[in-house]
C-alpha positions in Angstrom: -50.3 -124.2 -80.2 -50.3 -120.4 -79.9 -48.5 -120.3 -76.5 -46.2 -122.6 -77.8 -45.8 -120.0 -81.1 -45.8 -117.5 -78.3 -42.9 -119.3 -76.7 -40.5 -119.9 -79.4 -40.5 -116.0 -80.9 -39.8 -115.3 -77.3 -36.8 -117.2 -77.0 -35.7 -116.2 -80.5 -35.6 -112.7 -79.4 -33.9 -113.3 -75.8 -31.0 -115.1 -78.0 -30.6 -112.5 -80.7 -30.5 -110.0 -77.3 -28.1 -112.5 -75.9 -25.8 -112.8 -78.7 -25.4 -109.3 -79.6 -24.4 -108.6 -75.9 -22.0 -110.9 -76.1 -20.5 -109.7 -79.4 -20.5 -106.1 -77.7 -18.6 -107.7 -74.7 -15.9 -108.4 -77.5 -16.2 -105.3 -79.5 -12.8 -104.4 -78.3 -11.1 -107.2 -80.4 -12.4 -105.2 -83.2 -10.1 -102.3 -82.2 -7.8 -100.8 -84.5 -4.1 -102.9 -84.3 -1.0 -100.9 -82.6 -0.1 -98.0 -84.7 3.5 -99.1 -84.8 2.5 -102.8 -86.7 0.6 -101.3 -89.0 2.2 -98.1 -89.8 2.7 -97.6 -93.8 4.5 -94.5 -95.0 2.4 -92.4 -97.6 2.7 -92.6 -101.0 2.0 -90.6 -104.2 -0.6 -92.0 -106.5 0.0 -92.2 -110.0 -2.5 -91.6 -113.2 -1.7 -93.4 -116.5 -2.9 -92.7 -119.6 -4.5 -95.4 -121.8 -1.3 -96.2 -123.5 0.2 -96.7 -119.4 2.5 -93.7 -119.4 2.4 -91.6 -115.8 0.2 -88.4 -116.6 -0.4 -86.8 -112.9 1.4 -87.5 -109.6 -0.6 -86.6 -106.4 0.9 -84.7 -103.4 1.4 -87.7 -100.6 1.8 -84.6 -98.0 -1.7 -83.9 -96.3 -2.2 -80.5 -95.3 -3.5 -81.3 -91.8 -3.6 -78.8 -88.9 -5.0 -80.4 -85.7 -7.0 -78.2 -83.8 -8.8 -78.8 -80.0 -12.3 -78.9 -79.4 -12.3 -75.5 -77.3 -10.8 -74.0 -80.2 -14.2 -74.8 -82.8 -16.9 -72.6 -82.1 -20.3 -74.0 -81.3 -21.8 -73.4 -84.3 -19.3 -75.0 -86.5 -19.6 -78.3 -84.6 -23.3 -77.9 -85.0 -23.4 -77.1 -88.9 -21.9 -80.7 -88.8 -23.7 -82.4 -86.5 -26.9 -81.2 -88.3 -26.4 -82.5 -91.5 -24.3 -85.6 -90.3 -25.6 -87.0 -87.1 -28.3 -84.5 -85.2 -28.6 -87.2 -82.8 -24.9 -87.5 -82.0 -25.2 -86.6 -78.3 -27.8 -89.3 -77.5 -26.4 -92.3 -79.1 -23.9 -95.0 -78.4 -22.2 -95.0 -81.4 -25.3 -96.6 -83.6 -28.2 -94.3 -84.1 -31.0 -97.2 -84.5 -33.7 -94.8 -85.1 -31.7 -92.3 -87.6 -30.4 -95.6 -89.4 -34.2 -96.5 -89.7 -35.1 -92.6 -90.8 -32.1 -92.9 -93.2 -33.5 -96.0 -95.0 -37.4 -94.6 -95.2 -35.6 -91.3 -96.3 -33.6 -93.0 -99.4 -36.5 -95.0 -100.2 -39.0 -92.6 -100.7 -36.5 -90.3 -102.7 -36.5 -87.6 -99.9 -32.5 -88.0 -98.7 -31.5 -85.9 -96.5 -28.6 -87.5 -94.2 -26.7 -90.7 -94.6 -27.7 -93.7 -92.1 -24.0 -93.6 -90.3 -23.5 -91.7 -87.3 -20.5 -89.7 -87.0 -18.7 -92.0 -84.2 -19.5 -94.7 -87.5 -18.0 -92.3 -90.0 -14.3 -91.8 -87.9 -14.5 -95.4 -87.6 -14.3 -95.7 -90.9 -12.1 -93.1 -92.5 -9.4 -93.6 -89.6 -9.5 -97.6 -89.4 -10.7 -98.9 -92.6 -11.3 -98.9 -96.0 -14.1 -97.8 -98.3 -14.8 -101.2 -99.1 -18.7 -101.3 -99.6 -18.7 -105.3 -98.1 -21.3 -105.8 -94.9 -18.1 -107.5 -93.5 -16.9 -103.6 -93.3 -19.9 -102.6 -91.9 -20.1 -105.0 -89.1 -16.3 -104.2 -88.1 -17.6 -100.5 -88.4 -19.9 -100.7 -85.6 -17.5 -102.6 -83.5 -15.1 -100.0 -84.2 -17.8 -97.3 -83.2 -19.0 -99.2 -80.1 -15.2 -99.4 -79.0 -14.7 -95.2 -79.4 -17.7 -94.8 -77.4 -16.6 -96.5 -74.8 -13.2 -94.8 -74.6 -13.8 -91.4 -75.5 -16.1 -88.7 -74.6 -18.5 -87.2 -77.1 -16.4 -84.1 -77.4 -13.5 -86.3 -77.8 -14.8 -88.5 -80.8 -15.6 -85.0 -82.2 -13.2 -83.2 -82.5 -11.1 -86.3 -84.0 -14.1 -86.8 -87.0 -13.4 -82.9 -87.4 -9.3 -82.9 -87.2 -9.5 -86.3 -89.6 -12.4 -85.6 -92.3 -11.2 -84.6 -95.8 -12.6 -81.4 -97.8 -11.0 -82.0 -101.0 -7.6 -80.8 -102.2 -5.4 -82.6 -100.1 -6.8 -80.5 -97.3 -7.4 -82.6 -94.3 -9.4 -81.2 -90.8 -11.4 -78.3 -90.0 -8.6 -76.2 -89.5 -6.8 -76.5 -92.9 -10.1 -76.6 -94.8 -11.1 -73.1 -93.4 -7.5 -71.8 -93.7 -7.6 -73.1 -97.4 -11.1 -72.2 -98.2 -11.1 -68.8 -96.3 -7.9 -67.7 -95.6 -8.7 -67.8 -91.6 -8.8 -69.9 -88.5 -11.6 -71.9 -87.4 -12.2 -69.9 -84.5 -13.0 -66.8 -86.8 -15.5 -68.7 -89.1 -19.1 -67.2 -89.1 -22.7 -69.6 -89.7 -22.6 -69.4 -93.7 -18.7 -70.7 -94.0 -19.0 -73.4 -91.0 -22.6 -74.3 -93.2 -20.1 -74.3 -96.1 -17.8 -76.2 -94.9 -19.9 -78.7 -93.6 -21.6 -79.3 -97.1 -18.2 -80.6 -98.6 -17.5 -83.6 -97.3 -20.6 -85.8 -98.6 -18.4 -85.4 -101.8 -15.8 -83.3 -101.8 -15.0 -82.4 -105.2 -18.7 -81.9 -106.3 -19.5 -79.9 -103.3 -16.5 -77.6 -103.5 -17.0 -73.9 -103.7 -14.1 -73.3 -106.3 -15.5 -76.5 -108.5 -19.0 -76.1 -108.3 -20.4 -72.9 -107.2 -24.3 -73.3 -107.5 -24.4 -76.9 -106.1 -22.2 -76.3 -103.2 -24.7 -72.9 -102.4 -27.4 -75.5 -102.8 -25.9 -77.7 -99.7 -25.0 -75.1 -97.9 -28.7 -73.9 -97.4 -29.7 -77.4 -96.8 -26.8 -77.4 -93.9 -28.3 -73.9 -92.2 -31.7 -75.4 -92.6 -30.9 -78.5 -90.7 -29.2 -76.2 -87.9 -32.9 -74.3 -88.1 -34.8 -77.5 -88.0 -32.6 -78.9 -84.7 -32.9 -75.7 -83.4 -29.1 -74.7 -82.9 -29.9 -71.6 -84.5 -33.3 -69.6 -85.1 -34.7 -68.8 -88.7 -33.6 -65.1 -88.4 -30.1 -66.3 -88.5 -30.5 -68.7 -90.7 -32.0 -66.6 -93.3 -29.4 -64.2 -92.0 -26.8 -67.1 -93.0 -28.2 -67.5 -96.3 -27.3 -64.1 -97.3 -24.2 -63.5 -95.8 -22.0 -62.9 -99.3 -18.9 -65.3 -98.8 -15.1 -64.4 -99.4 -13.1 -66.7 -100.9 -9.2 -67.0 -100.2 -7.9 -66.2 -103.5 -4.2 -67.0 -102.8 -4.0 -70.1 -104.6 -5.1 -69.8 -108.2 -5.1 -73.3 -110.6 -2.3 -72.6 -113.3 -3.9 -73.0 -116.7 -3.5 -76.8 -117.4 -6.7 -77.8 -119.5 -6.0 -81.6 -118.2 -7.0 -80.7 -114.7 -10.9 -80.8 -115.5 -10.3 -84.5 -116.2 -7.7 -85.1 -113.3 -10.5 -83.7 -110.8 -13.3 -85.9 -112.1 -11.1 -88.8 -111.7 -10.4 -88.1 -108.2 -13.5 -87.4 -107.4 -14.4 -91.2 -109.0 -11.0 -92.5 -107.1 -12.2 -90.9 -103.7 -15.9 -91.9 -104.0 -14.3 -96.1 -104.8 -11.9 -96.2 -102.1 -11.2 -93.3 -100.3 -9.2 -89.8 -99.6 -6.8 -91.7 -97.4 -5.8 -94.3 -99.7 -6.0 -91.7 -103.0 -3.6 -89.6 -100.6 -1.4 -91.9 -99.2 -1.7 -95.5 -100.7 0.9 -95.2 -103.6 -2.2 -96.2 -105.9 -2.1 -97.0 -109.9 -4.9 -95.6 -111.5 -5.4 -96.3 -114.8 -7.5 -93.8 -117.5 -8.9 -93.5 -120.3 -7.3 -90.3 -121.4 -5.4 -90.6 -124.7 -2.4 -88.1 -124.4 -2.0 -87.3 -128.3 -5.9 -86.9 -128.7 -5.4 -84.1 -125.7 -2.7 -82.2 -126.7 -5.0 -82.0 -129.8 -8.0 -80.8 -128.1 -5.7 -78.2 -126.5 -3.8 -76.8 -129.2 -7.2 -76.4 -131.0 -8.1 -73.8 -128.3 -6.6 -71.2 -130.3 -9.5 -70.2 -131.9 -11.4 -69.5 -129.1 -11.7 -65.8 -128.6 -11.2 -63.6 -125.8 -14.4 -61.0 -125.5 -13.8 -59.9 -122.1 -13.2 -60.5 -118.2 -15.4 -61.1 -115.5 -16.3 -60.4 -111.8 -14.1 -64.3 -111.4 -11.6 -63.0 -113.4 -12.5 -65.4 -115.9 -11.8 -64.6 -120.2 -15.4 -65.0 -121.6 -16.3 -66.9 -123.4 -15.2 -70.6 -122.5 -15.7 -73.5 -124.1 -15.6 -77.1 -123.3 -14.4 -80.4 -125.6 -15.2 -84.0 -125.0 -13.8 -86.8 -126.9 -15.6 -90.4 -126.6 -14.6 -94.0 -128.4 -18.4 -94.4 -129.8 -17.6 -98.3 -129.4 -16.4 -98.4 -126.0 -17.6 -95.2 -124.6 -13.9 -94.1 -123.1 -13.5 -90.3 -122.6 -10.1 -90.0 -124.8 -9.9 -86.2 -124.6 -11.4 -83.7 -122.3 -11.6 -79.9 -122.0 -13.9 -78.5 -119.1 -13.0 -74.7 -119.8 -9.7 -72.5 -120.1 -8.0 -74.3 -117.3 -8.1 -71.7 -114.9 -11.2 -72.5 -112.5 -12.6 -75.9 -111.5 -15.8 -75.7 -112.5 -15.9 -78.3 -115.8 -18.3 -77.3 -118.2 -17.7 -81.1 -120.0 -19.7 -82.6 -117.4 -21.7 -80.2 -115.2 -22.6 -77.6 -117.6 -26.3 -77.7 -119.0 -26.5 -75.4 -122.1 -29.1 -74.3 -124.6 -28.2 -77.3 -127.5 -30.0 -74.9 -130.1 -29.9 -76.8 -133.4 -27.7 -79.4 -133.0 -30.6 -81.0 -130.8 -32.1 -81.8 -134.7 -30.9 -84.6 -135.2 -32.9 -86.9 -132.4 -36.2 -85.4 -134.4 -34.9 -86.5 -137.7 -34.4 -89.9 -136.4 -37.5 -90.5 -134.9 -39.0 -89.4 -138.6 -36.8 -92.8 -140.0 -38.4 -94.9 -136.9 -41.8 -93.6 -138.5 -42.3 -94.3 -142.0 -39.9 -91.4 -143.3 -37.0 -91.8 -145.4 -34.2 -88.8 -146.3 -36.0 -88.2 -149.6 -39.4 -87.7 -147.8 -40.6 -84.3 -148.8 -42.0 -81.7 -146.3 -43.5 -78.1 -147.0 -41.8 -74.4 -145.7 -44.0 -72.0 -145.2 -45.0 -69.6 -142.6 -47.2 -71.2 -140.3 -48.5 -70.5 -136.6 -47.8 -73.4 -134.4 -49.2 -71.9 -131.5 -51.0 -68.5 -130.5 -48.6 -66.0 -131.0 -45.8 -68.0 -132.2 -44.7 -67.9 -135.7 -41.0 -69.1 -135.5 -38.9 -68.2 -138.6 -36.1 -69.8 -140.7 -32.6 -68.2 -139.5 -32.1 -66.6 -142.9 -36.0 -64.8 -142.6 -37.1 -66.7 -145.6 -39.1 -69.7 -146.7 -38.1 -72.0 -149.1 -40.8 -74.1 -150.6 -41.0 -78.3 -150.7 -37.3 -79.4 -149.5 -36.4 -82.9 -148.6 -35.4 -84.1 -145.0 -32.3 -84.7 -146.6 -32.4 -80.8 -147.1 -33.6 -79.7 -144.2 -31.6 -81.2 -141.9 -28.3 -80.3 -143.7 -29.2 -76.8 -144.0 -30.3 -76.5 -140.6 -34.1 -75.2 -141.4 -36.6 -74.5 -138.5 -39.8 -74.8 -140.3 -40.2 -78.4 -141.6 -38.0 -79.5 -138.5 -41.0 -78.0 -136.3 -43.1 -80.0 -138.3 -41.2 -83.1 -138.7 -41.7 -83.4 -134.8 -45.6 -82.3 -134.7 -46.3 -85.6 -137.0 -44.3 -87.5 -135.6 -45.2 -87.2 -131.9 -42.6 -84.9 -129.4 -42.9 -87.8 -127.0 -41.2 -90.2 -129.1 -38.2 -87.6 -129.9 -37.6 -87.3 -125.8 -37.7 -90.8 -124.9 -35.2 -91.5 -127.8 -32.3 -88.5 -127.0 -33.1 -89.8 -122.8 -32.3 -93.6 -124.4 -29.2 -92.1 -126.4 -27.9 -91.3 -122.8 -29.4 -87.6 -122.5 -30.3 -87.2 -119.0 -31.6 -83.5 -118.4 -34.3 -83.3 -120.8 -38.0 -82.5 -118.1 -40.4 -85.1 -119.7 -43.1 -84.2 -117.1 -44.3 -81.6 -115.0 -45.2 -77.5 -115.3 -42.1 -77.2 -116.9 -42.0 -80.1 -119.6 -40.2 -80.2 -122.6 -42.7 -82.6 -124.4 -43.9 -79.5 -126.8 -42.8 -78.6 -130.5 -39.7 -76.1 -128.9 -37.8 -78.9 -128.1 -37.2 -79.9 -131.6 -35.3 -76.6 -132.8 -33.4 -77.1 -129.4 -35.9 -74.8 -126.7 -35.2 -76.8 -123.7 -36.5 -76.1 -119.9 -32.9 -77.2 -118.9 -30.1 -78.0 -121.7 -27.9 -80.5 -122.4 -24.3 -81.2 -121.0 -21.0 -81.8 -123.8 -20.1 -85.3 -122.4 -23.8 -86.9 -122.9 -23.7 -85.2 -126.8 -21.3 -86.8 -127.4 -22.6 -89.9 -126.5 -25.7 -89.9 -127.7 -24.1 -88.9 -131.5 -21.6 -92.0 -130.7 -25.1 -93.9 -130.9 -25.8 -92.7 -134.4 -22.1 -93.9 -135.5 -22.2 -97.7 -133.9 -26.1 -97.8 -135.9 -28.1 -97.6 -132.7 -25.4 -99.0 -129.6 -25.3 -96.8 -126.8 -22.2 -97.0 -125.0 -22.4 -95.9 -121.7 -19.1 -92.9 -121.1 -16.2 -94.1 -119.0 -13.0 -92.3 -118.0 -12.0 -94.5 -114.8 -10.4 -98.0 -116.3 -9.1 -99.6 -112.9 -7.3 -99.0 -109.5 -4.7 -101.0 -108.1 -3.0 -100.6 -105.0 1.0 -100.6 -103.7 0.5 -104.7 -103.2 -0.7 -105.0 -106.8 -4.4 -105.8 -105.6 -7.2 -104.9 -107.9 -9.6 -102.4 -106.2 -12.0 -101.2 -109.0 -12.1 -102.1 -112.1 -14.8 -100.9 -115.0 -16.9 -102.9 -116.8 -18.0 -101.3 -120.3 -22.0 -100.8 -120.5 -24.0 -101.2 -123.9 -27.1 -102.1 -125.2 -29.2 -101.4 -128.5 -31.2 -98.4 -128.0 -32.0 -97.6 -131.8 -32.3 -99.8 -134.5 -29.5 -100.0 -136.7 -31.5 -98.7 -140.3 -32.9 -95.7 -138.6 -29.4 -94.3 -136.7 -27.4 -95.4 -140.4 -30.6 -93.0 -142.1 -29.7 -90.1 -139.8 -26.0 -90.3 -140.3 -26.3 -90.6 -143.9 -28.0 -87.3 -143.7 -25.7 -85.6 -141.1 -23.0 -86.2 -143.7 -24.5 -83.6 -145.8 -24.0 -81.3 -143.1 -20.0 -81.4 -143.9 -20.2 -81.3 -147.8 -23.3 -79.1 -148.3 -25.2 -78.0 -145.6 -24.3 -75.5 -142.8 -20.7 -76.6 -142.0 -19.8 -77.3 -146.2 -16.5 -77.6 -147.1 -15.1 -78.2 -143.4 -14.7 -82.3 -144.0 -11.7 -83.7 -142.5 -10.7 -86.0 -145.2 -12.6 -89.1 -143.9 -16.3 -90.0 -143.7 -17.6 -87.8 -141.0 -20.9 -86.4 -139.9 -22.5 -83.7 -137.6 -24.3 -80.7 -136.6 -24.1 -77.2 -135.7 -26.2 -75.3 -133.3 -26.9 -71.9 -131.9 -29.0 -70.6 -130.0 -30.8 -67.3 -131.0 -29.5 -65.2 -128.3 -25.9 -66.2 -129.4 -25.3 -67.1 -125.7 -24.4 -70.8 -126.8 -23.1 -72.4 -130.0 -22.1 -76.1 -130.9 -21.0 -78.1 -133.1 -21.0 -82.1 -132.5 -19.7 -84.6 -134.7 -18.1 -88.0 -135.5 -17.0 -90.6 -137.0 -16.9 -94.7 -136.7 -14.0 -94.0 -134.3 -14.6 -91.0 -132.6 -17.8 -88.8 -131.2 -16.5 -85.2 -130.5 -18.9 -82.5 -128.8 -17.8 -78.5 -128.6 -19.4 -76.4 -127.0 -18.4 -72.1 -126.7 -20.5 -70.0 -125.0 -20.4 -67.0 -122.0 -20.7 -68.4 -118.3 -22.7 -65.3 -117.2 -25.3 -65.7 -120.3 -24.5 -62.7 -122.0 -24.3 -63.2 -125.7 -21.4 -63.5 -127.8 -20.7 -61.4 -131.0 -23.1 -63.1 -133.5 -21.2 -66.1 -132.8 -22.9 -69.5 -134.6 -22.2 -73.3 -134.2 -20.9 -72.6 -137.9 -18.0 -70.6 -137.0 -15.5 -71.1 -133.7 -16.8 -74.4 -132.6 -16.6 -75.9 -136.1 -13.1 -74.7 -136.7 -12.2 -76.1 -133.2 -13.6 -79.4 -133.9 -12.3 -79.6 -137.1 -8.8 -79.2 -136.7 -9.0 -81.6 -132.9 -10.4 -84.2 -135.3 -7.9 -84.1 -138.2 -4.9 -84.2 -135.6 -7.0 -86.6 -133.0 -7.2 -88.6 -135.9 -4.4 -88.8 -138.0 -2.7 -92.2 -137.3 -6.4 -93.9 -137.0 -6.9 -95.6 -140.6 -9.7 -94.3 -142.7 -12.9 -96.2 -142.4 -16.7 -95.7 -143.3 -20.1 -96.0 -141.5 -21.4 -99.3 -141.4 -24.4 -99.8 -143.7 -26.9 -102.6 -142.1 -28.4 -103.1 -145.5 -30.1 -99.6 -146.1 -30.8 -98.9 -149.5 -30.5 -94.9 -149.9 -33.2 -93.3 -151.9 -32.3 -90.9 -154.1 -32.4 -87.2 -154.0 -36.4 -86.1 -155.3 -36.7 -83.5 -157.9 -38.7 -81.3 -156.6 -40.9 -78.6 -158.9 -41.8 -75.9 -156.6 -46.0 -74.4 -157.1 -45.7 -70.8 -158.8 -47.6 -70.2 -156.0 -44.3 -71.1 -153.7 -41.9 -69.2 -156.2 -44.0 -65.8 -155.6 -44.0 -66.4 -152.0 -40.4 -66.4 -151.8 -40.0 -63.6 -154.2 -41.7 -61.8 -151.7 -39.8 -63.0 -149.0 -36.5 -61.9 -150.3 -38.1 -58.2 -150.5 -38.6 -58.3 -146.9 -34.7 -59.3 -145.6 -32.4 -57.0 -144.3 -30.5 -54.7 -145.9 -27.1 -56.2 -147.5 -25.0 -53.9 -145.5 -26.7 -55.3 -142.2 -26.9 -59.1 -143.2 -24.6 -61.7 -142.1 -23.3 -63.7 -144.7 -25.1 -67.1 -145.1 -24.2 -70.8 -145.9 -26.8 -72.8 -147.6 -29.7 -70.8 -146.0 -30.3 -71.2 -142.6 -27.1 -71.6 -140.1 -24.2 -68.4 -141.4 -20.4 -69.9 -141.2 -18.2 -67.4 -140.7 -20.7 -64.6 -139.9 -19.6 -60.4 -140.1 -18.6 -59.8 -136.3 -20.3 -57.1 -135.2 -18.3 -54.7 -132.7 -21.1 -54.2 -130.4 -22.4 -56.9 -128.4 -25.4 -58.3 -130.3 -28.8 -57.2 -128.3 -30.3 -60.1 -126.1 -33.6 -61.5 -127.2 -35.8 -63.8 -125.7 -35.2 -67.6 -126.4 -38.1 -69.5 -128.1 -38.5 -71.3 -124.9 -39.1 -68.2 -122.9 -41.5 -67.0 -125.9 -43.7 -70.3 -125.8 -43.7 -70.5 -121.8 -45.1 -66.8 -121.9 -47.7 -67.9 -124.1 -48.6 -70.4 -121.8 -48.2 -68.6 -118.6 -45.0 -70.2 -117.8 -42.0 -69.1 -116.3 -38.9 -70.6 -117.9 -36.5 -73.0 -115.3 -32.6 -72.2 -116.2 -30.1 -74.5 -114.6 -26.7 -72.5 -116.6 -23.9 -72.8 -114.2 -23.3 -69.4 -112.4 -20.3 -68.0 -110.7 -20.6 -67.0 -107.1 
């Protein structure tokens, strides 16, 4: 019976041997068709808006310079070979074993390289489509087999590096390094070729102009790949690392606003189907982007201010707007920064939230028992050794209400708030509510009493604020953000098409609780008197080194997050969530939202409890006596709103003195440094 087992496996094998032989012996009727049958002419793309009016126009021209292989020195083929196929020279066109490695790689969370090989990837991006279909595959490695057996090695590679795309519309080494660097290939040294050889994996997040720290980031992976396959030694590499790049700066980005969205689109168009097809297909792609809601966002940019200019010749400070349809999640508006870089602080920017990270604590209070009349003490108190946080106006105010201390923005009973109601709960609801760069683990956790007055390890990005407020307005659906309807090629063929994501993620009496309160916020608390003539609710936030302020709010038809703060984290003029981003997201919203038809929140069924009357202990009213003894001199004080956040604060003509954020104070008390990921500026 066992020889007979023995047998069979045996001649299983020699079969599957057999019939892939055979299917190699026909590998060449997978070859690419006669150029002349299947020549197409290029053709423009074209963006629509969500009403379908054309809002961007590609350029069908590639900038493509062919260049020979003598002419790429051997360290730029080898920055590319490193991180795309280090075993290029010894395979036939399949790398087995690096397929294998590839696979262990992903699944233990340790990527490094991608499972095709490079003869794969020019099979790909010069035959076929980016169809993700294991029909693709197999005519990929037919494909692949065929070039092998063709070309030489050298051959293959200098096609993959004449044909692979580095984002705008440049197309081959040669016209990346001439766009990027303003030179020839030949006169690129290890740190650009490492460079260059980081973009392609994804061109527009990878790209030096767009995104400075993560393309440095790839670029060091790149040079220690070359280390690690010994094409060059760690002297140069570490040599490499520090070599300061120079950008070509003869092509600057006219100040169009829209562009932050336009790139993020692409970058979703290339990443579905392709550069080649984006490029040259004479594709419909269809957006979310309402046009009237823009042009809203935009002319509501007058308020920002203009402090000063930087080593990028960039105005400080910038800001960034995102629009989202709470009930669909479709970005309708979308302002990354002034329009003149690429780097869009929307999406990829992760900021101090300061106090407009209150509300997630105040909604894990409803999920517990607490309602907005619930009453809660404000005192001084020390809630670890050496840390004694304060109320922003240096006083204390007695018993308030939730209802109270939410709308007027106090520290105190939010600190406390979180403490009793657990700071593990409050994560796990703002990382349900879509926030992904909270650090719920780890040396560097935010699971401590910081996070609730906004002290965060890492920050939080404008787009996922937004969403996560939409949550509040549709009582507890979280809608996951979408900007990228459908794509539809020359023949009228579907490519891509979206398919909206939402689930419940908070009941529906606790998120209609927490909006009730954030309502205050506009009528009585720290942005009073800014309504916009509709039911609306939000929250401002700043942090206490006036390096970042916010203000994020909505309605049942709209979930709008501003942010304004300094790119090189110095700190603005005693600028609050109160002041410029209010006045910018008040006036986007009452033009955003001027031919929408009035309507209110939703109530499930809450009955709201009324306002306590709350008698304060003589005890608490000599305490605060004293407290007002101790503030600042009139001449010196910022005027306040309610008590805690200022609107419109005295700006002071001297740049207001950097302090230490309460995260930093509450990491040195634990012996812990403090992790910032704020996007820098190469």
């Amino acid at each position: 019976m066992l020889k007979a087992l023995k047998f069979l496996v045996i001649c299983i094998i020699c079969l599957m041997v057999m019939g892939i032989s055979v299917l190699y012996g026909f590998s060449s009727l997978f070859s690419p068709p006669n150029m002349d049958e299947t020549l197409i002419p290029d053709a423009a793309s074209q963006f629509f808006d969500n009403k379908g009016n054309v809002i961007y126009t590609t350029l069908s021209e590639e900038r493509r310079i062919p260049v020979s292989i003598d002419k790429i020195p051997k360290h730029v083929q080898q920055a590319f070979i490193a991180i795309e196929d280090n075993r290029f020279y010894e395979h036939s066109g399949i790398d087995y074993r690096g397929t294998a490695r590839a696979l262990i790689s992903t699944l233990s969370g340790r990527e490094v390289q991608g499972g095709s090989t490079i003869t794969q990837q020019l099979a790909k991006n010069a035959f076929l489509t980016q169809e993700r279909s294991i029909v693709r595959k197999i005519k990929e490695a037919f494909i692949a087999k065929e070039l092998e057996y063709k070309y030489t090695k050298d051959e293959i590679l200098s096609m993959y590096l004449n044909r692979i795309y580095f984002g705008q519309g440049a197309y081959g080494i040669e016209s990346a390094s001439m766009y990027y660097f303003g030179k020839h290939v030949q006169d690129l040294n290890i740190a650009e070729a490492a460079c260059l050889a980081a973009i392609p994996k994804s061109p527009n997040y990878y790209n030096p102009f767009e995104n400075p720290q993560e393309s440095k980031k790839r670029q060091e992976l790149v040079i220690d790949q070359m280390v690690k396959y010994g094409f060059i030694n760690e002297a140069q590499g570490e040599q490499a690392k520090t070599t300061k790049i120079v950008y070509n700066n003869a092509h600057k980005t006219q100040n169009d606003p829209r562009t932050y969205f336009f790139d993020m689109i692409i970058q979703k168009v290339i990443d579905e189907v392709g550069a080649d097809a984006l490029y040259k297909g004479g594709l419909k792609i269809y957006t979310t982007l309402d046009t009237d809601m823009q042009k809203a966002a935009e002319n509501a940019m007058h308020f920002l201010p203009s402090y000063y200019t930087d080593n990028n010749k960039l105005t400080q400070p910038q800001m960034a707007l995102v629009a989202v349809d709470p009930k669909t999640g479709y970005i309708k508006a979308m302002i990354g920064g002034r329009g003149n870089d690429k780097f869009n602080r929307a999406t990829l920017a992760v900021r101090q939230p300061g106090s407009s990270f209150k509300p997630f604590v105040f909604l894990t209070a409803m999920q517990n028992g607490f309602t907005p009349a619930s009453v809660i003490e404000d005192k001084e108190e020390e809630f670890a050794p050496g840390w004694k946080p304060q109320n922003s106006d240096l006083s204390w105010h007695g018993k308030v209400s939730l209802r109270t201390a939410l709308a007027r923005s106090i520290n105190i009973p939010t600190i406390k708030l979180a403490r009793e109601v657990g700071v593990d709960k409050i994560i796990n609801n703002a990382e349900k509510m879509g926030i992904s760069t909270l650090v719920d683990s780890g040396a560097y956790s935010d699971v401590n009493l910081a996070m609730s007055i906004g002290g965060l390890t890492k920050g939080v990005n404008p787009l996922e604020m937004a969403a996560a407020y939409g949550v509040l307005s549709t009582n507890g659906i979280y809608c996951k953000p979408i900007a990228l309807l459908k794509i539809v090629d020359r023949s009228g063929k579907v490519l891509y098409e979206a398919n909206t994501q939402s689930k419940r993620v908070i009941d529906a009496k606790s998120a209609y609780l927490t909006t009730n309160m954030l309502e205050d916020v506009l009528t009585r608390g720290t942005a009073g008197g800014m309504g916009i003539g509709r039911p609306a609710a939000g929250k401002t936030g700043t942090t206490d080194t006036f390096i970042d302020a916010w203000f994020v709010g909505y309605t049942p038809d709209l979930s709008t997050a501003v942010w304004v703060g300094d790119d090189n984290n110095k700190p603005m003029n005693h600028m609050y969530g109160s002041s410029t981003p209010l006045s910018i997201w008040h006036e986007f919203m009452v033009n955003a939202l001027a031919s929408t038809p009035h309507s209110g929140f939703s109530n499930p069924g809450v009955s709201i409890p009324a306002e306590p009357e709350i008698k304060q202990d003589e005890d608490d009213k000599d305490k605060q006596d004293a407290d007002k003894d101790k503030q600042p001199d009139s001449k010196t004080k910022v005027e306040t709103k309610a008590n805690n956040e200022p609107k419109q604060p005295v700006v002071s003509t001297k740049p207001s003195k950097k302090n230490k954020s309460m995260k930093s104070r509450i990491n040195e008390i634990l012996g812990k440094p403090t992790v910032s990921t704020q996007p820098t500026n190469n």
